[in-house]
Phi, psi and omega in degrees: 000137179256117173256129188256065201292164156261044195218293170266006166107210177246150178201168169289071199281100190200154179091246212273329174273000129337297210271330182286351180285327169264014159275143161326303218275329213270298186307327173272012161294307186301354169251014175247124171302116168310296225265045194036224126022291159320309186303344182258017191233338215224058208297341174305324211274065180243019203286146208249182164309313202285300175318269197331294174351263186330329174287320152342279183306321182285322203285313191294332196276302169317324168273359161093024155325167160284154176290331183288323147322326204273332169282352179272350196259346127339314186247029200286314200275033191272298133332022164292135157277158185277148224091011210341300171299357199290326198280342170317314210260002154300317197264329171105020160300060190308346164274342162088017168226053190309317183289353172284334167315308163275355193311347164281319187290320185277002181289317191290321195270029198243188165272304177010293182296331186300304187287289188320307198306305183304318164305353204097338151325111214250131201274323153329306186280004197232329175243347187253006202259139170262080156311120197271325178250020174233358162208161188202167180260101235310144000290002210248178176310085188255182169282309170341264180320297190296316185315268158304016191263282231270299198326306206277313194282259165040279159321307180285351177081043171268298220244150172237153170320325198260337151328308160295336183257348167294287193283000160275000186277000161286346181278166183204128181256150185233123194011060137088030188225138168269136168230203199246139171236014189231115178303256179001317175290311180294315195281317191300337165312307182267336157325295182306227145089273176328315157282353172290278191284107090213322177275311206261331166306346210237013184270164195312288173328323201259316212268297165293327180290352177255004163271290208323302191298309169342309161310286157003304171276296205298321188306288194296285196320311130035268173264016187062009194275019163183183211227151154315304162319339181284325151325334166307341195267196171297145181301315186280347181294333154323308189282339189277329204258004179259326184291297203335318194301134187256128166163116201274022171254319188282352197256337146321337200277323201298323181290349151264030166262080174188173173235025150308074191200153170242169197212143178202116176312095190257175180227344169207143189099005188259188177290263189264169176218118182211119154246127178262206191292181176265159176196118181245133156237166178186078186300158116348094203232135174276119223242102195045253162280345192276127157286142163226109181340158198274309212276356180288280202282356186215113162296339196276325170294311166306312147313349190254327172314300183301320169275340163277317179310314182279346165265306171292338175296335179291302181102204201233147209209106179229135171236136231246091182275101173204108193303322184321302192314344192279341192285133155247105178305000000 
């Protein structure tokens, strides 16, 4: 099978990541929005799960992962629910990882464990494994991170494709981990980052279409008018099965879910306040013989490190001219 990325190219996919890529659980990434919410305030803001996934898995295949890496960075997102972070600020999750919670059950209630068994796979050795190059702990470079950084801005029209194919020719790998061999890669690295968790997570737009929805879910689960289980599926089957429900505090809820709204960033008088985790970077770059942190060698990184750190620990505070907003059920 021939995968046709728009970020890394075409590249061949067959045997056991084929057949896990024509799996269910892999196939319904193509209805979950990375980006929650968003897609619904915003229809540009749409790249999905099913991307990102795929993407995950080619940049470890480009970087000359093991195959068995390449199914973890394939499946790391399976257990997303749909909307994927919303249901976090539903449950009151500040690590925002409600789906690492369930990733066994839902891996165990799958086809998944069948097809790993058939290749040879041993399903222990695939999840219980520290992978170096797909996922690492923020500051430094992983595929996880670098994927949705250049996937989301790529997309959104921040970063152009050739920026992006400049600056994956800067990774280097080091006992099996990514780094940088360029001060210039690391800083256009942490900008871009920065306008990902900070313009676009933290933007006004983004910050209300993920209340609206949050409320919206917490009322009904709540009220019992779903189930957690219901959440398992695709974002539009969520939306499809919430107009269904007859009950007019929800459907009050529901109406305020678009992004006909102007918003405007205040420090007082607002509406909403919503912060999420923090998420910092600051790679690793090889400095003669040395890794050395970016920000050691670049104030400009260190400064955008201190400004971001200091805007997601405030979050964002928006007021929201929208009449819908005055009603609360």
């Amino acid at each position: 099978m021939i995968v046709s990325d728009s970020v890394y190219g075409q590249y061949v996919v067959e045997g056991v990541l084929e057949e896990l890529m024509l799996s269910k659980p892999v196939q319904r990434l193509k209805g979950v929005h990375q980006g929650g919410a968003s897609y619904l305030v915003n229809e540009k803001w749409n790249v999905t799960r099913f991307d990102h996934s795929v993407g995950v898995m080619l940049l470890i295949m480009k970087l000359g992962g093991s195959l068995e890496e390449q199914i973890a960075g394939l499946l790391h997102d399976v257990s997303h629910t749909a909307f994927s972070h919303v249901i976090d600020f539903v449950l009151d999750c500040e690590e925002e990882d409600y789906h690492e919670k369930i990733y066994e059950q839902i891996i165990m209630n799958s086809e998944i464990p069948f097809i790993l068994k058939r290749y040879g796979f041993q399903l222990e050795a695939i999840f219980d494994s520290e992978w170096k190059l797909l996922e690492r702990s923020a500051p430094e470079l992983c595929a996880d991170r670098v994927d949705y950084t250049l996937r989301d801005m790529y997309h959104y029209g921040n970063i152009t494709l050739e920026s992006v194919t400049d600056f994956l020719e800067h990774i280097i790998i080091v006992d099996g981990r990514m780094y940088l061999d360029d001060l210039e890669a690391a800083e256009w690295f942490v900008e871009t980052y920065y306008g990902e968790v900070i313009d676009f997570f933290m933007d006004p737009l983004n910050i209300y279409g993920y209340d609206a929805l949050a409320r919206t879910l917490k009322w009904a689960l709540d009220k019992k008018l779903i189930g957690l289980d219901d959440l398992l599926g695709e974002d539009e089957e969520v939306m499809l099965l919430l107009h269904a429900i007859e009950d007019d505090d929800l459907k009050k809820l529901l109406k305020r879910i678009h992004g006909n709204v102007k918003l405007y960033e205040v420090q007082t008088d607002y509406d909403l306040h919503r912060k999420t985790k923090v998420r910092l970077i600051d790679p690793s770059v090889m400095h003669g013989s040395q890794l050395v942190r970016a920000s050691n060698l670049s104030k400009k990184v260190k400064t955008m490190g201190n400004e971001a750190c200091e805007k997601a620990t405030r979050g964002m505070y928006v007021k929201v001219m929208d009449p819908r907003m005055n009603s609360h059920p």
